[in-house]
C-alpha positions as CSV (number, residue, x, y, z in Angstrom):
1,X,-18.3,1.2,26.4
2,X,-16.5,-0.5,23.0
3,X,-18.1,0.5,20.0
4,X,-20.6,-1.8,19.0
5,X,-21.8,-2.2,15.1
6,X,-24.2,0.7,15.3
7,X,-21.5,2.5,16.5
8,X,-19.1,5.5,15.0
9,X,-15.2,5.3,15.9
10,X,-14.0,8.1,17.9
11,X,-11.4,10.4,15.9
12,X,-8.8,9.3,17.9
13,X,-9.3,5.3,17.0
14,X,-9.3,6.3,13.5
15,X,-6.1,8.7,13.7
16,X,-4.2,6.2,15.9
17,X,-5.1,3.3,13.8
18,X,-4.0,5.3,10.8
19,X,-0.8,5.5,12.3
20,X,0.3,2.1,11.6
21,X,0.3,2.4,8.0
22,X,1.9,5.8,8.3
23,X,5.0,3.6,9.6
24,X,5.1,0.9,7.2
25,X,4.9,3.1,4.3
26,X,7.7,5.3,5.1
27,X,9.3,2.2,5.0
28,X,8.0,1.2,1.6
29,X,8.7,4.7,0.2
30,X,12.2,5.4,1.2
31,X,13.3,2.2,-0.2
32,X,11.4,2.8,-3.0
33,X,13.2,6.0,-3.3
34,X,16.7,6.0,-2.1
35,X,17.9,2.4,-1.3
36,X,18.9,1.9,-5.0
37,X,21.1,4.9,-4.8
38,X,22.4,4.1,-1.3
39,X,23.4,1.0,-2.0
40,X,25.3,1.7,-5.2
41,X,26.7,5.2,-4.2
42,X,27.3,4.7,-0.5
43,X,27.7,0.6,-0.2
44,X,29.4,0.6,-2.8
45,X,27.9,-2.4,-4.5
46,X,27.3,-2.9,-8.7
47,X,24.1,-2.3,-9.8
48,X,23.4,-5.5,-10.2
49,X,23.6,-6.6,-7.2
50,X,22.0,-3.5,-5.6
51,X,19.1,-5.1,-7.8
52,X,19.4,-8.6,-5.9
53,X,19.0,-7.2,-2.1
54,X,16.0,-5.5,-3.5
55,X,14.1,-8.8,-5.2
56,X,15.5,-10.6,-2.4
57,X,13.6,-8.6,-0.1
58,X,10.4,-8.5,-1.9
59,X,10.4,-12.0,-2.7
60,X,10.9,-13.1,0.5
61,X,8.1,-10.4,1.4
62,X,5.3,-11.5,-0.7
63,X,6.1,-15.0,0.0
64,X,5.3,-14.6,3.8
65,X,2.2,-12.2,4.0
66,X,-0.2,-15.2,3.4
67,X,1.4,-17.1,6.0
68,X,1.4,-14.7,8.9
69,X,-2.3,-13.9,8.2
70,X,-2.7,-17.4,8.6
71,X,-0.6,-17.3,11.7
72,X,-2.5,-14.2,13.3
73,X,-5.9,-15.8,12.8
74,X,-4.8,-19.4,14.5
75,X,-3.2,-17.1,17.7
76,X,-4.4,-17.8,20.7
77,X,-3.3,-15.4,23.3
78,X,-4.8,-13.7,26.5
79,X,-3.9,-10.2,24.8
80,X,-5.8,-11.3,21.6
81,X,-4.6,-12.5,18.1
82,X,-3.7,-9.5,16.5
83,X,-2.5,-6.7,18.6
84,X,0.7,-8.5,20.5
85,X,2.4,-8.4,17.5
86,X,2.5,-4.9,17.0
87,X,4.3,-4.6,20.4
88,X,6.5,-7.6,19.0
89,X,7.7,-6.0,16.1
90,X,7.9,-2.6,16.6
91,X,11.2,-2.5,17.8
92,X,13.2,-4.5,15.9
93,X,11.4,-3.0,12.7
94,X,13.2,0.1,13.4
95,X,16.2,-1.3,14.1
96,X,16.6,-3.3,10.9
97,X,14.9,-0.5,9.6
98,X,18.0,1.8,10.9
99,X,20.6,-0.8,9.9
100,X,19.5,-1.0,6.4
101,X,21.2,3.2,5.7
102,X,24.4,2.1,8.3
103,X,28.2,1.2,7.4
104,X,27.9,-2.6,7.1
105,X,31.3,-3.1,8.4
106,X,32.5,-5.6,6.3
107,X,34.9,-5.9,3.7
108,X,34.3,-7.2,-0.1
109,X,31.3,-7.1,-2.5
110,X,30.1,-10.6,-1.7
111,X,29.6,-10.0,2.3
112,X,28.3,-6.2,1.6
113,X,25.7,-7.7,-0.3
114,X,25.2,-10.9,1.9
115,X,25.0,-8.0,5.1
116,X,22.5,-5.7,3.5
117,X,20.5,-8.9,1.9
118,X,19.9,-10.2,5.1
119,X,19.4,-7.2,7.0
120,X,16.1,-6.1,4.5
121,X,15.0,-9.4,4.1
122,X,14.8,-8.9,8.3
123,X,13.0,-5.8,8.2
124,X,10.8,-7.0,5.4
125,X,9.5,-9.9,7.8
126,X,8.9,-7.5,10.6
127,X,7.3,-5.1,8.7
128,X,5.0,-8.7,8.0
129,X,4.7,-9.5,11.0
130,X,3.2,-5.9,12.0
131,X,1.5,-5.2,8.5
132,X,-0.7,-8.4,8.4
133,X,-2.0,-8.5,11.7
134,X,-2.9,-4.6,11.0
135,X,-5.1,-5.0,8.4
136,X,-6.9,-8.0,9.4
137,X,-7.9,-6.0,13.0
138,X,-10.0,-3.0,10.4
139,X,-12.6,-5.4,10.2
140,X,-12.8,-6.4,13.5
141,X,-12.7,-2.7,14.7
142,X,-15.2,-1.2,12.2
143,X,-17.8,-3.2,12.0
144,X,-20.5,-0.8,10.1
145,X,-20.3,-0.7,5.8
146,X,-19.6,3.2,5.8
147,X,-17.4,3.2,9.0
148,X,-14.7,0.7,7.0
149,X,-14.8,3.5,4.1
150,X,-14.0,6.1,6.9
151,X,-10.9,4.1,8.6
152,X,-9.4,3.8,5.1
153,X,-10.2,7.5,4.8
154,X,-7.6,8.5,7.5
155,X,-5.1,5.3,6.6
156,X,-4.9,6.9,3.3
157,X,-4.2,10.5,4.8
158,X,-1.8,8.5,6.9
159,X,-0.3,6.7,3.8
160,X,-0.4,10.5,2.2
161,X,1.6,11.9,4.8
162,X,4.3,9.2,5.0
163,X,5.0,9.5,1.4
164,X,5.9,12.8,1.9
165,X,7.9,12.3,5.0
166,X,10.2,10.0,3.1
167,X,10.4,12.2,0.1
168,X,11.2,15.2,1.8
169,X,12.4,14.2,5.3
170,X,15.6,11.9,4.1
171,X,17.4,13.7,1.7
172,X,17.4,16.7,4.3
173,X,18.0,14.2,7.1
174,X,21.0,12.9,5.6
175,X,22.1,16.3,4.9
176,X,21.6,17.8,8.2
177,X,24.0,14.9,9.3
178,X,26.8,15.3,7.3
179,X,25.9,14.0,3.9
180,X,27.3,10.5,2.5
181,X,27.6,7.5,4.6
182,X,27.0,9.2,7.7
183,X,24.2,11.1,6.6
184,X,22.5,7.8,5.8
185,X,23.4,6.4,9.0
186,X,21.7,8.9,11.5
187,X,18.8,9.3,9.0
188,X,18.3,6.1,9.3
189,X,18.1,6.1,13.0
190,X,15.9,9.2,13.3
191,X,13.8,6.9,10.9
192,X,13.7,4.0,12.4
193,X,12.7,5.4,16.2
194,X,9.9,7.1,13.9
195,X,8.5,3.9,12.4
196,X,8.6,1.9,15.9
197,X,7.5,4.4,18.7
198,X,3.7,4.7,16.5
199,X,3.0,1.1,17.0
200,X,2.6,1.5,20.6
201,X,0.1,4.3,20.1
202,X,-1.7,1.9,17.5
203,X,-1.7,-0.9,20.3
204,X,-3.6,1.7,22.9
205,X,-6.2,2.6,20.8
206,X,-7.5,-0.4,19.8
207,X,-9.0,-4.0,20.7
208,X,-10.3,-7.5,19.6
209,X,-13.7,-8.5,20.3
210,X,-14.4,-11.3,22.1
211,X,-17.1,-13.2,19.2
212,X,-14.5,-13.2,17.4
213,X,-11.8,-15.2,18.6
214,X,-12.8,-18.3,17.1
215,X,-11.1,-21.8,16.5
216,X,-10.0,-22.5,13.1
217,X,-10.0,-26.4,12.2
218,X,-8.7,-25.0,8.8
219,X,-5.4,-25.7,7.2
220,X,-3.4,-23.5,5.1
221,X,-3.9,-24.8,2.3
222,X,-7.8,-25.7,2.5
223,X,-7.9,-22.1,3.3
224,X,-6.4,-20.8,0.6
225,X,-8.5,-23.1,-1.5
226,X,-11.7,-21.4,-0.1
227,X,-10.4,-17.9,-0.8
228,X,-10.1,-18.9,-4.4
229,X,-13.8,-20.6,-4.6
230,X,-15.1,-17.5,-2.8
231,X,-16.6,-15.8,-5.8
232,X,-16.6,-11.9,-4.5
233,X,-12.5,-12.3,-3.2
234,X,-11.9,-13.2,-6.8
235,X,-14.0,-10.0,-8.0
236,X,-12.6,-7.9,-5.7
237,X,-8.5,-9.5,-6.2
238,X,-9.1,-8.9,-10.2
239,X,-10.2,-5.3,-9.4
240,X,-7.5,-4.7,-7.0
241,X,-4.6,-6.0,-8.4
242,X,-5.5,-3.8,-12.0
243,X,-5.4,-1.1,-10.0
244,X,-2.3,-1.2,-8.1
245,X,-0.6,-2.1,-11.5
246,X,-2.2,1.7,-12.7
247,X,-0.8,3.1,-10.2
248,X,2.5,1.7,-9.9
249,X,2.8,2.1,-13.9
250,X,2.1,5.5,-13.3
251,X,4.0,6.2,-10.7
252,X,7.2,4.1,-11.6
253,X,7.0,6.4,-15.1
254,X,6.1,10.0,-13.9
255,X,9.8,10.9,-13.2
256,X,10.7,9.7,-17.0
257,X,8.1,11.7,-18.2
258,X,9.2,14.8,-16.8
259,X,12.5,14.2,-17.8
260,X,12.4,13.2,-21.4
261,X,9.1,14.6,-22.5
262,X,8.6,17.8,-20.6
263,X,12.1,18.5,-20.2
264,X,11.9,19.8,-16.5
265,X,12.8,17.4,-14.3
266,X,13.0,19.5,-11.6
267,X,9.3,19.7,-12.0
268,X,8.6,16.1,-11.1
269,X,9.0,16.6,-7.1
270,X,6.2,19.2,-7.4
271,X,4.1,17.5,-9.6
272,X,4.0,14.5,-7.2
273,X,3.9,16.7,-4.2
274,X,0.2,18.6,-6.2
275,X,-0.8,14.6,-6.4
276,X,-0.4,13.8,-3.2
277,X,-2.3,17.2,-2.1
278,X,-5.3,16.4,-4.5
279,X,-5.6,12.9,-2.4
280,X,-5.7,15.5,0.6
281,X,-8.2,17.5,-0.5
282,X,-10.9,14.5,-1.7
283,X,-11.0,11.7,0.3
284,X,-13.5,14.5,2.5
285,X,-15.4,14.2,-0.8
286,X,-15.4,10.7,-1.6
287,X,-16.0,10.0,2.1
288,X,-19.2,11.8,2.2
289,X,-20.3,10.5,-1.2
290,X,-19.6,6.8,0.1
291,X,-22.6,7.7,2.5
292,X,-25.2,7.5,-0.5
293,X,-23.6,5.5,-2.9
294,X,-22.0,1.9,-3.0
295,X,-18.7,1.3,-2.6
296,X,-18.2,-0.2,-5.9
297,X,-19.6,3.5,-7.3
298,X,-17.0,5.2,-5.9
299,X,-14.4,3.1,-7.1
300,X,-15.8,3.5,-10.4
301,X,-15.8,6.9,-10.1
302,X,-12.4,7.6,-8.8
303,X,-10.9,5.0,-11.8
304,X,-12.8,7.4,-14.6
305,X,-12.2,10.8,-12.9
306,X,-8.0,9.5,-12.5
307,X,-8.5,8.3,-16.2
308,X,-9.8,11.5,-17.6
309,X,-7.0,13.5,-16.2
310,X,-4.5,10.5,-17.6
311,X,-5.7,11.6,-21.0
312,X,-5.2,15.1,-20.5
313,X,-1.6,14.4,-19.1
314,X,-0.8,12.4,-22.5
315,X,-2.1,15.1,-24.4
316,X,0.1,18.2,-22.5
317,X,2.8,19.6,-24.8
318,X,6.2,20.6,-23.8
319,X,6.2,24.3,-24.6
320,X,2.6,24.7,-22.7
321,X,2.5,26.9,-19.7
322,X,4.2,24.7,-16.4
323,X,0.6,25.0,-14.6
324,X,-1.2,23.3,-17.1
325,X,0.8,19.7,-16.8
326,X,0.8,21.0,-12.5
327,X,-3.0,21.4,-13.0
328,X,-3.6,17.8,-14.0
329,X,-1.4,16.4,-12.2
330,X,-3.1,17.9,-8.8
331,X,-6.6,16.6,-10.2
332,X,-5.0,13.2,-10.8
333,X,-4.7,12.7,-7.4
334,X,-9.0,13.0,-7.2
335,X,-9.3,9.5,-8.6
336,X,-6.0,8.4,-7.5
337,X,-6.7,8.0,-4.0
338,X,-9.8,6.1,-4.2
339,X,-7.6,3.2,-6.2
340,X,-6.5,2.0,-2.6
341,X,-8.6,3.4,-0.7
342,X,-12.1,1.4,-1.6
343,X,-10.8,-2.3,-2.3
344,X,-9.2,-2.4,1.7
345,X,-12.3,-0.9,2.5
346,X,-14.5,-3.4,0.4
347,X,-12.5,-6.2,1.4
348,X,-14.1,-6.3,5.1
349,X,-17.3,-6.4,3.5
350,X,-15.9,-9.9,2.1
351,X,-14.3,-11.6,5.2
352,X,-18.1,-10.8,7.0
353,X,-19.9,-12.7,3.6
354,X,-16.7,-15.4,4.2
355,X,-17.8,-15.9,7.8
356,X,-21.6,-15.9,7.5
357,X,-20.7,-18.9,4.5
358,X,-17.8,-20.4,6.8
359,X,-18.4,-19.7,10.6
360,X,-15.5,-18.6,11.3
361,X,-13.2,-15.1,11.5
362,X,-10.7,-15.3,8.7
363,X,-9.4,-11.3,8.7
364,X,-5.7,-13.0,8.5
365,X,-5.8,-15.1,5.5
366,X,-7.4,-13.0,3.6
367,X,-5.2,-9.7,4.5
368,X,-2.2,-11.9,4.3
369,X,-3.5,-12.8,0.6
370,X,-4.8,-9.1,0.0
371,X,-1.1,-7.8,1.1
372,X,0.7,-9.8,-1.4
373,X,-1.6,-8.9,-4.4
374,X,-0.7,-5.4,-3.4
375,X,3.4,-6.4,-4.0
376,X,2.4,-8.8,-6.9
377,X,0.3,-5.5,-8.5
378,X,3.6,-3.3,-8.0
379,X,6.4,-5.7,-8.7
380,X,4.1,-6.3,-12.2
381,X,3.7,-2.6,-12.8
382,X,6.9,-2.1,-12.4
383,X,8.4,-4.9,-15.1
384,X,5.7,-3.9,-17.5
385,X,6.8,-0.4,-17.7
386,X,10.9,-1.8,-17.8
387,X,9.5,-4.5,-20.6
388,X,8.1,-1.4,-22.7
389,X,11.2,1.2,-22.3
390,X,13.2,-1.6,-23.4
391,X,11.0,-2.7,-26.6
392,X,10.6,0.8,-27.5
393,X,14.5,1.3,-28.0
394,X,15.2,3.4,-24.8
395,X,18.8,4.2,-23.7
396,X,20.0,4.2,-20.4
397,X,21.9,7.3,-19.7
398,X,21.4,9.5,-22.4
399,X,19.7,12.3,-22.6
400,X,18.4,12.5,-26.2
401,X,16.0,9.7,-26.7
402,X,14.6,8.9,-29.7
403,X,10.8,9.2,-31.1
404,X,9.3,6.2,-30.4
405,X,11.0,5.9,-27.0
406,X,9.8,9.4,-25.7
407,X,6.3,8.0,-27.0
408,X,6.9,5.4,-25.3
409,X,7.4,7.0,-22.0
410,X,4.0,9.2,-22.5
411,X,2.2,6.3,-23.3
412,X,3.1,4.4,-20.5
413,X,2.7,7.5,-18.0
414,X,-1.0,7.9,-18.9
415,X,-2.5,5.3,-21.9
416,X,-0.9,1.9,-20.1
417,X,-2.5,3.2,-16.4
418,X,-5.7,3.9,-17.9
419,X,-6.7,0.6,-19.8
420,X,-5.8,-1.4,-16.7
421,X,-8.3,1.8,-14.4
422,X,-11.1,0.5,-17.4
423,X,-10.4,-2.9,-17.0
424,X,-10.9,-2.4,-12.5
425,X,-14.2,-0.2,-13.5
426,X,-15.7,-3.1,-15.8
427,X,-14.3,-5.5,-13.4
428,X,-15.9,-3.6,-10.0
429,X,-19.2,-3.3,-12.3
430,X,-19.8,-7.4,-10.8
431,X,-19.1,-6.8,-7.4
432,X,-22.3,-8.2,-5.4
433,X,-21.7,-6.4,-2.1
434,X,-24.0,-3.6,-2.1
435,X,-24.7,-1.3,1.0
436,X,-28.3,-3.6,1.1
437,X,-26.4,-7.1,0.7
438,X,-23.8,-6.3,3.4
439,X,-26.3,-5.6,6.0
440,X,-28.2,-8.6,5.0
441,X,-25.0,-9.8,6.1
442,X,-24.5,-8.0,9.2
443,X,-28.0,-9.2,10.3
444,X,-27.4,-12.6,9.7
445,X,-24.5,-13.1,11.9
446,X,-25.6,-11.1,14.8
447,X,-28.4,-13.1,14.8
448,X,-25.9,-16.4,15.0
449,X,-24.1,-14.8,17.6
450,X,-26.6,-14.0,19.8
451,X,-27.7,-17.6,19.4
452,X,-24.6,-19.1,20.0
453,X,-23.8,-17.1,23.4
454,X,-27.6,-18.5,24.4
């Protein structure tokens, strides 16, 4: 027997499930990481327009997240409206995924960067096409309050664990293929069979209910108009998209901090690595918690925990002893996880008040929506922490910066994260979706469907 409301997911669902945002961040991180370099060391192409494939990409990204939610939710197939695609594009995500790190072939800067341009803008839709339809089936497949909190659980284990793959796994990938261009090439391949073959695993473990495969006389753009009047989206999308700019703020700046403040650069991959194990080690913690307290608790929680070690990272010195920056860098990642972890979980919550106001399932839309405020929140972070190097008198390639820039870089690394974590904790503090409200909810539209299968 499916599941039913009452009901808790097997392991398995959650660990399959979890796969599929496993895939799609290795994706996210090895770009994130190595792209830049490839494409200026190994392509061959100026920086500048290394930069260009890049916004390219994201642009073309953010711009088509809302409209394949919209898409998934007005499918109408006999396999369902969310799970074909992830047999449609799991293959030729890891394909353009592979021929993003392989020899384009061509000759000249202008068709290199017309080649790899069009290749990620490719794998940036497929990774749409699977991401969108992914996020608006949680809902659908946990339907309890505290059951949402525990998928996110294991998708941000899975998240965890693809971070790491890409940090680790490419560099010595490349170098157990020969190094340089075809290094790049069969890591890219190994890669790219890794991010496909998971999405069939993520098809067999799931399923769409029947109630609700419903008929949407909704247009894009009407839709998009309700998402705006809904008043809890527009609580939650403030809270989310100050978060993601804390953490990619942070995250963009940790590797500058290490280098011109510290002075130990080498110190930065195991700084991130304690990070990423102090996600590990708490979401058990915050998990458990989430089954007394309200989901807008634990957020607060986790942005004031992550805030309190911020402080102590602005305050390390230098000449202290390497385990005392390692320390709170490891409990960082406490509150860290719970900045992604408890808006996707919340944001079910929302689509079930959506429907009970709407009568209809709209899990696309508002992933699609939720997706690109994750992309807007980085791409922001990102320029915000560029805007401030650059107003603080930093100097690319050189060593020796001066005062204010090195302040610069510790204020950004920990003081510029934590006013926008306060600003998500005030914001959360109006968030009207309590454990009570939600099953309010819950009740209300079982009672409709029962009704309307009478």
């Amino acid at each position: 027997m499916r599941p039913g409301a009452e009901e808790v997911l097997p392991v398995h669902v959650k660990a399959g499930f979890a796969l599929g945002d496993h895939t799609v961040n290795i994706q996210l991180a090895t770009v994130s990481l190595f792209f830049l370099f490839f494409l200026t060391n190994i392509a061959g192409l100026p920086p500048s327009q290394a930069g260009l494939v890049l916004l390219a990409g994201r642009a073309f990204d953010a711009f088509t997240d809302p409209i394949m939610g919209r898409i998934s939710d007005r499918t109408r197939w006999r396999l369902g409206r969310r799970r074909p695609y992830f047999l449609i594009g799991a293959v030729p995500f890891g394909v353009t995924f592979a021929l993003l790190w392989s020899d384009s072939g061509v000759q000249g800067e202008a068709a290199i960067f017309l080649f790899y341009t069009a290749v990620y803008v490719l794998n940036t839709l497929c990774s749409t096409v699977l991401a969108v339809p992914y996020m608006a089936l949680l809902p659908e497949l946990a339907l309890g309050y505290h059951e949402r909190t525990s998928m996110n659980t294991f998708r941000s284990v899975g998240v965890v664990l693809a971070i790491l793959a890409a940090a680790v796994g490419m560099p010595r990938l490349v170098d157990a293929f020969g190094g340089g261009a075809p290094g790049y090439a069969g890591a890219g391949w190994v890669f790219g069979i890794w991010v496909a073959l998971p999405w069939l695993a993520v098809y067999a473990v799931t399923w769409e209910r029947r109630e609700f495969q419903k008929s949407s006389g909704i247009g894009f753009a009407a839709g998009a108009r309700r998402l705006v009047q809904h008043r809890s989206y527009r609580i939650l999308s403030a809270l989310f998209l100050s978060s993601r700019i804390s953490v990619d703020v942070s995250g963009a700046m940790l590797i500058f901090y290490f280098t011109y403040w510290v002075g130990r650069p080498e110190d930065f991959p195991i700084a991130l690595a304690l990070l990423l194990a102090g996600v590990l080690v708490s979401l058990p913690f915050w998990l458990r918690l989430a089954r007394r307290a309200d989901k807008r608790v634990i957020f607060i929680a986790g942005a004031l925990t992550w805030s309190a070690m911020l402080v102590g990272i602005l305050l390390v010195q230098p000449d202290q002893p390497r385990w005392v920056v390692f320390a709170f860098c490891g409990l960082s990642g406490v509150g860290y996880g719970v900045a992604d972890l408890m808006p996707w979980s919340m944001l079910g919550d929302v689509i079930d008040e959506d429907e009970l106001a709407t009568g209809e399932r709209r899990d696309g839309m508002y992933a699609g929506f939720f997706t690109f405020l994750r992309k807007l929140g980085g791409a922001m972070g990102v320029a915000l922490a560029g805007f401030g190097l650059e107003l603080s008198g930093f100097e690319r390639g050189v060593d020796a910066q001066g005062e204010t820039a090195i302040l610069a870089v510790r204020l950004l690394t920990s003081l510029g994260p934590i006013l926008f974590l306060l600003l998500a904790a005030w914001i959360a503090l109006r968030f009207p979706l309590t454990r009570r409200r939600h099953a309010e909810i819950v009740n209300q539209l079982a009672v409709r469907r029962v009704a309307s299968e009478s």
